[in-house]
N, C-alpha and C positions, 0 to 999 in steps of 0.2 A: 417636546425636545427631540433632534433629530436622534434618531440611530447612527453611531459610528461604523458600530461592528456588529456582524448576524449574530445572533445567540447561538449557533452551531458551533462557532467558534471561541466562545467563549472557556479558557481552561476548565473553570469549574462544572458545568455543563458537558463538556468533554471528558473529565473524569468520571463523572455520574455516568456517564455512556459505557464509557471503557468496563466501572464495575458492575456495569449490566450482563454486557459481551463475556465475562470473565466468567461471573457468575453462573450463566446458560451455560455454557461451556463444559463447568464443573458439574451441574445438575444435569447435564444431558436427558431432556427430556426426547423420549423416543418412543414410533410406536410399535404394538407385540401383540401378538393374538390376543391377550385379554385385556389389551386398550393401550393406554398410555404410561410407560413405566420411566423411572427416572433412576440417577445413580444416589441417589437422597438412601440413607440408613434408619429404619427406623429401630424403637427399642421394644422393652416386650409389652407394653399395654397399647402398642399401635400394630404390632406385626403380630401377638401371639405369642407365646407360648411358654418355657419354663422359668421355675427362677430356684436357687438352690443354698441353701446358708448351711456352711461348714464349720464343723469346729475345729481347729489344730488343735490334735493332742500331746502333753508334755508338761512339765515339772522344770520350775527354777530351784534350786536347794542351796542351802550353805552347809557343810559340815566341819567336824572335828575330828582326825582320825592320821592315827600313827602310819607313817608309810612301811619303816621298816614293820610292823605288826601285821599290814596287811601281805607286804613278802614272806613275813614268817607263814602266816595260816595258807596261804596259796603254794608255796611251794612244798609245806610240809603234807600238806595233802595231796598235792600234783606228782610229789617223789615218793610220797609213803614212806617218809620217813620224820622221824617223831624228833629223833637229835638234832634235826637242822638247827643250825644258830647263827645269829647274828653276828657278825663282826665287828662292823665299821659301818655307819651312815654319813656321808657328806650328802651337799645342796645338790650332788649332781650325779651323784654313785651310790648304792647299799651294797653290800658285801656281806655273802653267808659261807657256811662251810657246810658240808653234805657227805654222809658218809657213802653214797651210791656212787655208779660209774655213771657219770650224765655226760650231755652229749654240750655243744653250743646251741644247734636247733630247734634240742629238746628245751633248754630254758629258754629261748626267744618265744616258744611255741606260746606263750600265754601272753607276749607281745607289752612286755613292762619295758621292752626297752633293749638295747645291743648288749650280749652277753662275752664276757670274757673268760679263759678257765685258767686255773692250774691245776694241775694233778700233785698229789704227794703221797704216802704209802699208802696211808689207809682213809684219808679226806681228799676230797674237792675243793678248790677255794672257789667261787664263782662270784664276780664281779659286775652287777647289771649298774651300767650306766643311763639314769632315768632322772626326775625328778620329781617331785612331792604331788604338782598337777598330777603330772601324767600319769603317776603309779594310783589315785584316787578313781584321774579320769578312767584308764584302762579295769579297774575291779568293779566301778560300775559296770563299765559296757559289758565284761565277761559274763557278771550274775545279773542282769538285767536284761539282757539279750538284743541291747539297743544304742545306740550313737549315743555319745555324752560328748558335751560341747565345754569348754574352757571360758567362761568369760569375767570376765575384770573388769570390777565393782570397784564405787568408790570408796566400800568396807573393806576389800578385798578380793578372792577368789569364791566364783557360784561355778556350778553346775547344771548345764542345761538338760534334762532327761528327755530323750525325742521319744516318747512316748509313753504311752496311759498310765501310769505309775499312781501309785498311791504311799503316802506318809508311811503305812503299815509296812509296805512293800521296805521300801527303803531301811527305814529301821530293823526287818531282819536281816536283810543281806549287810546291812554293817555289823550287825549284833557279833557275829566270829572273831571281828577284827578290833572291838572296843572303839567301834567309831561310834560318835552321837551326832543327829542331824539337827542341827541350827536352827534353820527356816526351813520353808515348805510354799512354793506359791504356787497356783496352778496356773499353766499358762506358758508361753515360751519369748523369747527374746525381740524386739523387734525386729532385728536384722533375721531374725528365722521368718519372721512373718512377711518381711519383705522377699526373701528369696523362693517363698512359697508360691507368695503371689505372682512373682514373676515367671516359673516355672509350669503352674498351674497354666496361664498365659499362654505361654509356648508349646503347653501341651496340646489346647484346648484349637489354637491355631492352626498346629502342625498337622492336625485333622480335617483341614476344611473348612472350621467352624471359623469364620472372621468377625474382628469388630466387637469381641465378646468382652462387655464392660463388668471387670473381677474387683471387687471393693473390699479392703480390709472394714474392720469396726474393733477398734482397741489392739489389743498383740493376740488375739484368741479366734478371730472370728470371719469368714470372708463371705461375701455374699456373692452371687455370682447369676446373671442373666442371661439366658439361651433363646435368644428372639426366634421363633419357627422354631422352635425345638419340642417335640414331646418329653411328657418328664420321663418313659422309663429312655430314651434317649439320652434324656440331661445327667439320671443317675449314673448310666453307665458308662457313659464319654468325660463325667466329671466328676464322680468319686472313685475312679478305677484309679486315676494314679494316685503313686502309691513310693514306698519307700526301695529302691532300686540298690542291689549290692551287689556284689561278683565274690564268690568265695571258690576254695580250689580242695580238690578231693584231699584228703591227707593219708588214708589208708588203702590201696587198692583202687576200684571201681566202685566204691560204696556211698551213694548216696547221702548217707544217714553220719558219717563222719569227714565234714568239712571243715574250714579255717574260714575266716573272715581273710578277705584281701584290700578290697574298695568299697567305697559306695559310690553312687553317681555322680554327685559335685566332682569326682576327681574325672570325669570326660568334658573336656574343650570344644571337642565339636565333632560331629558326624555327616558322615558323607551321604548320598545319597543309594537306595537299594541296585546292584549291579550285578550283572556274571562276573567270576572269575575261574577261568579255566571250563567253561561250562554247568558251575554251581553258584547258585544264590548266595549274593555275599553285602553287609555292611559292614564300612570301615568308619574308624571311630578312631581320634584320636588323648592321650593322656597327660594328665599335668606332669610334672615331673617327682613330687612326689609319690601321684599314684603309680609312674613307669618304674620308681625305684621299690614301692609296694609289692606291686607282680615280680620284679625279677627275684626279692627277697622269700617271694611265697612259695616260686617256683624254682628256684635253690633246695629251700629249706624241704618241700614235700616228695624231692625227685622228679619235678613233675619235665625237668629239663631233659632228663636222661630217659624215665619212664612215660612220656607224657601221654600212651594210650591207658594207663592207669590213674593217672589224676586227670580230672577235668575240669577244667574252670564253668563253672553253672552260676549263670545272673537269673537274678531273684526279683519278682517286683509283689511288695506285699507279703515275702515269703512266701510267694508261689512260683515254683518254677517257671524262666520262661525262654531258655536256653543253657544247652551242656555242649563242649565239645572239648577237646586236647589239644595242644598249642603244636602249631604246624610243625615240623620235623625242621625244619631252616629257621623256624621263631625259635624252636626250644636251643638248638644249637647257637643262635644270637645274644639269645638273653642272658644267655652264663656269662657272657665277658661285659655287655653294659644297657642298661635298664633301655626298653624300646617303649617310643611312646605311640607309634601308627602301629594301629591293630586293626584283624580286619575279621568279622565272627559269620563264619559261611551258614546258610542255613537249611541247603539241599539243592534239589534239580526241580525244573519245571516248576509248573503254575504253582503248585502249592510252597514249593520254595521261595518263588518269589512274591508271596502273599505274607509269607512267614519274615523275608526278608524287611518288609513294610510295616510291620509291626513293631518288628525290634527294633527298627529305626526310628519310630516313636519312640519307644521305652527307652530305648539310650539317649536320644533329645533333651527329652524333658519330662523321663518318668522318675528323675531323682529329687523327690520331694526330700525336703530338710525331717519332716516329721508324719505323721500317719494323719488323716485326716478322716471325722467323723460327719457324717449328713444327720444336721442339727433339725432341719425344716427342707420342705419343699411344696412347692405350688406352681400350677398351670394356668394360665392366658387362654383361654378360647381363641382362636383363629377370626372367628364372626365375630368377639369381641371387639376384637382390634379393628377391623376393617369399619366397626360400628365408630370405636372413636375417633377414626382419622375421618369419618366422610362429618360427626359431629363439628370435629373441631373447625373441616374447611368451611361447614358453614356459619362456625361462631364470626370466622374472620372477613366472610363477605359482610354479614349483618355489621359487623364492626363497622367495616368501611362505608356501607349505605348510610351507618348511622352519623359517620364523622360528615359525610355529604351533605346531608339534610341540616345539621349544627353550624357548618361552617357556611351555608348557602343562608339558614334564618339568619347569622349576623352579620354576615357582609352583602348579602343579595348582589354577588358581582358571579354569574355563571362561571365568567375569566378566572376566576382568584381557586375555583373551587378541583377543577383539573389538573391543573400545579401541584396543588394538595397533595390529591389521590396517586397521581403518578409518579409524584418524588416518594410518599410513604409507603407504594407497590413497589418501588425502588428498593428501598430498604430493606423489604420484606425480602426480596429474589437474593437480595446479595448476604444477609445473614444465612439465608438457604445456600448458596453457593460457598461460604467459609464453611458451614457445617457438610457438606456432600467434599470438600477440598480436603481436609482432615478428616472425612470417614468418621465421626460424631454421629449418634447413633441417639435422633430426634425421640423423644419421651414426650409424654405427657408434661410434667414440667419445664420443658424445653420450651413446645409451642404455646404453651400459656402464660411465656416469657414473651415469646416474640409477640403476642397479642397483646402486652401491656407495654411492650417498646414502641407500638401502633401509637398509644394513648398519649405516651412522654412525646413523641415525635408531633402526632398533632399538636400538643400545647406548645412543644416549639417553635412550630411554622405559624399559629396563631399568635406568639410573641413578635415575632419577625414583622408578620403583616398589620401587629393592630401599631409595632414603632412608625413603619413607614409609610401607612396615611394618615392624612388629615382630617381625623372622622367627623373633629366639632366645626368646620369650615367646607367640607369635602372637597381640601385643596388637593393637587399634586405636589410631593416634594420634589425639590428642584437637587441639581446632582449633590453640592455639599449637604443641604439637609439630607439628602438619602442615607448618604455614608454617615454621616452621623446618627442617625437613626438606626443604621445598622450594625453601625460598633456595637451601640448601646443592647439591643439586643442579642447582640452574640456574647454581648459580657454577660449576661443574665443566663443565656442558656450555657454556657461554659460554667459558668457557678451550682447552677440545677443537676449541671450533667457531671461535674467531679462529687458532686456530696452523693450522688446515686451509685458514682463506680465506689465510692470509700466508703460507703454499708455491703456494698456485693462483695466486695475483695476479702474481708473475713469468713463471709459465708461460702464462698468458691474453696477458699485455702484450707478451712477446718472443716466444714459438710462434708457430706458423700451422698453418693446418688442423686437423690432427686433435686435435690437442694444446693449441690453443687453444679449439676445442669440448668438448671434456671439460674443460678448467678453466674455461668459464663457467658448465655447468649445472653443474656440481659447486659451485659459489661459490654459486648464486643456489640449489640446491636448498635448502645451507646452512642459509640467510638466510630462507628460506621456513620451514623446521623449526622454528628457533631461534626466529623470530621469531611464527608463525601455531600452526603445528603442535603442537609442543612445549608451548606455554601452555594451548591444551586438552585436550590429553591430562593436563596437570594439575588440570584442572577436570573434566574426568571422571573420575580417577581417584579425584578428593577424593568426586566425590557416589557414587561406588563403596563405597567403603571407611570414608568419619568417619561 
């Protein structure tokens, strides 16, 4: 039968072309002194090197426990004085009487909430407008010395404790107050777990390190892969962050007597390290409760008026890792309304601006939600890896030699057998070219996916070729029988190829790791075949053979 039109031109044939060209493109293969290097990602048992399982540390809890009790025991102790008394509690106010001279600052100092006073001869009335939450949440954080998170169950009201706590723990620090603790779980929230991971992420990134695949497992647990990484590398670029706060001097220049101000979730975004005025400087800006935070800290400690006596010192891990005094034209602003562009100078010259680079990490994304413990760790030999990428390239030639010699015994047509190999090397370039597109960071389960999409493929293209010839006659079919033969087998591989995406798609969505990368390129090699592949191989086979 004649030929209408070249196979050059044929769309589907043209497509399979195009995602060749696309493909190359995205793998850039190029060459570099030590041979031929490509933009392809691999992960740690093909590249080497560390891997790191962390624990989040933290406590869920329920309790029981009187708000105004816990006012009473904290300010009778805070005021030393033994007569305090209760007044009034509403849902949104407690009310005591004090026979001291206090101040308004002095009781916000313990941070239950906006205080109001009256004075009378010989008592104070002092009115702190709070809530039940908050007055709980805030006497955790005070005697625990750690973030406590509000969340809303469908019991009720839990508490999230961002850090290592135990049952025992808790139970004294309520025991003053007549509080009794409910539950106990160890563990923390999923939304902590998720902002962990994301943070981690951005820390791990903001360093250089790209492509770094960070895995939860349950609400407690992350896993975390460092391809080319040494482990004491991994330790230290990956359990370094840490829990980040800013607190401000409250007496003099003293160290050792600070306030809590922020922690890090309250920074929106940071600038890059810069001079200003000829000193090392990052600017970072605040949410607007953490700008109303600072301007209340800094009211309340002098630090507006005095500000080379207070100084605001950010903490990561509770280790110092910046102190300075809020600029003479900041302290004068902030009295009249909360600023949220700040900028934390860190000296002159080289060393300033190495120190500026640092802190521009730790403001980034050194505000982890909770403290994180290194559960496990393990190392990739470097010669390992290079062992099983040159293994695997050759499991994939053998593959292919071996589909050649199968598909040559049963059709003995040299024609038929070319088509094959170069539509399924097809396939192969262009699932390598979506995963180097998306920066997908090839594993061990990855390429032992695409080596069994090899498999599916062949049986597809042997479906195709045993519908459209005439094996018991070795007729040629004529153009209707073609397309008819060719429906018929694409209905068969579309049926083969959805029951294969609808086993991977649970495993991609619930797995992690290895088992989640073997069902993506297994899903997407699929979808490439069926969709790209497969269609020309049928239009080559037709200008083959009608």
């Amino acid at each position: 039968m004649a030929i209408e039109n070249s196979l050059l031109k044929n769309p589907r044939v043209l497509l399979l072309l195009a995602g060749l060209i696309i493909s190359l493109i995205f793998i850039y293969p190029h060459p570099t002194d030590e041979g031929i290097d490509t933009n392809l990602k691999y992960g740690l048992e093909l590249e080497g090197g560390s891997w790191l399982q962390l624990r989040m540390q933290g406590a869920i809890i329920e309790l029981d426990a009187d708000p105004s009790q816990i006012i009473q025991s904290e300010y009778s102790t805070y005021l030393d004085d033994r007569d305090l008394k209760i007044t009034r509690v509403k849902s949104d106010s407690i009310r005591f009487t004090t026979t001291k001279d206090v101040t308004r600052p002095q009781i916000e100092e313990l941070d239950y909430g906006t205080a109001s006073l009256l004075k009378e001869e010989t008592t104070t009335l002092v009115a702190i407008s709070t809530t039940k939450e908050r007055v709980i949440q805030t006497y955790l954080q005070n005697h625990l010395a750690t973030e406590v998170k509000i969340l809303q169950t469908e019991d009720g009201t839990a508490y999230e404790i961002r850090t290592n706590t135990s049952e025992t723990q808790i139970e004294q620090v309520l025991a003053p107050t007549g509080g009794k603790l409910l539950s106990y779980v160890e563990g923390v929230s999923s939304e902590t777990r998720d902002d962990t991971k994301q943070i981690l992420d951005a820390k791990l990134n903001g360093i250089g390190l790209k492509d770094i695949p960070i895995r939860t497992i349950g609400d407690d647990y992350i896993l975390i892969d460092l391809a080319g990484v040494d482990i004491a590398t991994a330790l230290r670029i990956a359990a370094t962050p840490g829990k980040f706060e800013i607190r401000i001097q409250t007496e003099g220049n003293e160290t050792n007597k600070t306030a809590h101000v922020l922690y890090g979730d309250q920074i929106t975004s940071v600038g890059i390290p810069q001079q200003y005025e000829g000193a090392w400087g990052v600017s970072f800006r605040l949410k607007d409760e953490g700008a109303v935070a600072l301007r209340d800290a800094a009211i309340r400690y002098d630090a507006t008026t005095e500000p080379q006596n207070h100084h605001l010192i950010m903490y990561l891990d509770n280790n110092e890792i910046f102190s300075g005094p809020l600029a003479a034209g900041l302290a004068q602003n902030i009295q009249n309304i909360p600023v949220k562009d700040l900028k934390a100078q860190t000296g002159i010259g080289e060393e300033g601006g190495q120190k500026a680079k640092e802190l521009q990490v730790h403001l980034r994304a050194g505000a982890l939600p909770v403290n994180v413990e290194v559960i496990g760790s393990g190392q990739v030999p470097a010669t390992l890896g290079a062992q099983f990428k040159k293994q695997l390239a050759a499991a994939g030639i053998i593959t292919l030699i071996a589909v050649a010699l199968i598909v040559y015994r049963r059709y003995r047509h040299r024609e038929i057998i070319m088509p094959m190999l170069i539509t399924t090397f097809s396939e192969v370039v262009m699932i390598l070219g979506f995963a180097a597109a998306i920066k997908w960071q090839l594993d061990l389960p990855s390429l032992v996916a695409i080596i069994a999409v090899i498999g599916t493929g062949i049986d597809h293209l042997i479906i195709i070729t045993d519908e459209v010839l005439h094996k018991e006659r070795g007729e040629l079919p004529t153009e209707r029988i073609f397309k008819a033969r060719i429906k018929k087998a694409f209905t068969i591989i579309f049926a083969a190829a959805a029951t294969t995406i609808a086993a991977m798609i649970p495993l991609g969505y619930m797995g992690f790791g290895a088992l989640r990368g073997f069902a993506i390129v297994t899903i997407v090699g699929i979808l490439i075949g069926i969709f790209i592949a497969r269609p020309a191989y049928g239009a080559i086979i037709k200008h083959i053979i009608v």
